[in-house]
C-alpha positions, 0 to 999 in steps of 0.5 A, spaced: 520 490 538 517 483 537 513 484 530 510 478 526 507 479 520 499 475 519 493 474 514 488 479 517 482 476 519 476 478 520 476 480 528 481 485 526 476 490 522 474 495 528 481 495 529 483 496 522 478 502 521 480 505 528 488 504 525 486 508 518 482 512 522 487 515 524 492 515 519 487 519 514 487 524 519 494 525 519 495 526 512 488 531 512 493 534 518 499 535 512 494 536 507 495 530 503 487 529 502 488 523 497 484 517 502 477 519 507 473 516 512 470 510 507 476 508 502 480 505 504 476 500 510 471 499 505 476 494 502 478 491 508 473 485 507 473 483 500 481 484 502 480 479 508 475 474 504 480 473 499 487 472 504 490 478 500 490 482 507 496 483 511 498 485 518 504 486 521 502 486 529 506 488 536 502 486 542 496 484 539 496 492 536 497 493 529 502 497 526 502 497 519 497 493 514 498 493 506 494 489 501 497 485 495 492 484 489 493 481 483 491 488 479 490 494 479 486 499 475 492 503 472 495 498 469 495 499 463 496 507 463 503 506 466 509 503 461 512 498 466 518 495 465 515 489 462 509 489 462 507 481 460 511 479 467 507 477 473 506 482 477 503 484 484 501 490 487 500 493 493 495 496 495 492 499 502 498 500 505 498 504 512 502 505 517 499 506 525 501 513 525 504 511 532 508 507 529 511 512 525 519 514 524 520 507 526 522 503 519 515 500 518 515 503 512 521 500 510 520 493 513 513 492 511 516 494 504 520 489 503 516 483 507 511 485 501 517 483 497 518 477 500 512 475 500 511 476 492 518 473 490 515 467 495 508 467 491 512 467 485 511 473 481 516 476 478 516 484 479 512 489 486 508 494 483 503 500 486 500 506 485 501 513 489 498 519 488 502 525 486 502 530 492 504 524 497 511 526 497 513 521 504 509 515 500 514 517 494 521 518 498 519 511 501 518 507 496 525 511 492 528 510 498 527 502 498 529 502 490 523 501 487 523 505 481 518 510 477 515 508 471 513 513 465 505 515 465 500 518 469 494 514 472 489 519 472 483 516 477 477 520 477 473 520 484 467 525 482 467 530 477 471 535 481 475 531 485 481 526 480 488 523 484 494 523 479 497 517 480 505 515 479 506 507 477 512 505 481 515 498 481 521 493 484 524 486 481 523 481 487 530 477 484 526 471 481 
């Protein structure tokens, strides 16, 4: 497997938005309704625009993509370890549902890493809903820890996501 990690641009939408097509039927298949057919994707623009957009591509196919973004809307509703460090979170991370059970999940976890120590910030922080099980154990199982409090996202009146904070020092 020949795998290179690369800024998305913006030839890679179509493929994009088909790639999490399919990953948001896949979790709606395993009751996990946490994305839809617009968010993520409705993202991916400003992602590419602001070189924050990551892929990782075998073939000229994409088989995993994550964003890192210098904040997040819950920020402060988690008590991070240390809260004043310089800090990046990932956001939009998706794993080609062809793709899956092969270790992506992982490498990109730690690509990430590697790119945030590389970039300078101290610490790798995201944000996952509670009912995405598979989403926790991987990032429990590539030692980022879960932080106290509850980031509650509400989405429509009926609809509000509760959201675990996780982080991982990248050794700066």
């Amino acid at each position: 497997m020949t795998m290179h990690l690369r800024l998305a641009n913006m030839d890679d939408l179509p493929q994009l938005k088909a790639v999490y097509g399919e990953i948001v039927d896949t979790m709606h298949k395993n009751n996990i309704k946490i994305w839809d057919a617009i968010y993520p994707c409705e993202f991916f623009c400003n992602d590419i625009e602001n070189t924050r957009l990551y892929v990782l591509e075998e073939n000229e196919e994409i088989a995993s993509a994550f964003a890192l973004c210098t904040a997040n809307a819950g920020a402060d509703y988690v008590k991070w370890e240390d809260k004043q460090a310089k800090a990046v979170y990932v956001d939009r991370f998706g794993v080609n549902v062809k793709f899956s059970r092969k270790g992506i999940g992982s490498m990109m976890l730690k690509r990430a890493i590697a790119l945030a120590r590389e970039k300078g910030f101290a610490y790798v922080r995201l944000f996952v809903v509670d009912i995405n099980e598979p989403a926790i154990n991987l990032y429990i199982k590539n030692g980022f820890t879960r932080v106290d409090g509850i980031y509650d996202q509400i989405i429509t009146d009926d609809i509000t996501l509760h959201e675990f904070g996780f982080e991982i020092k990248t050794g700066l």
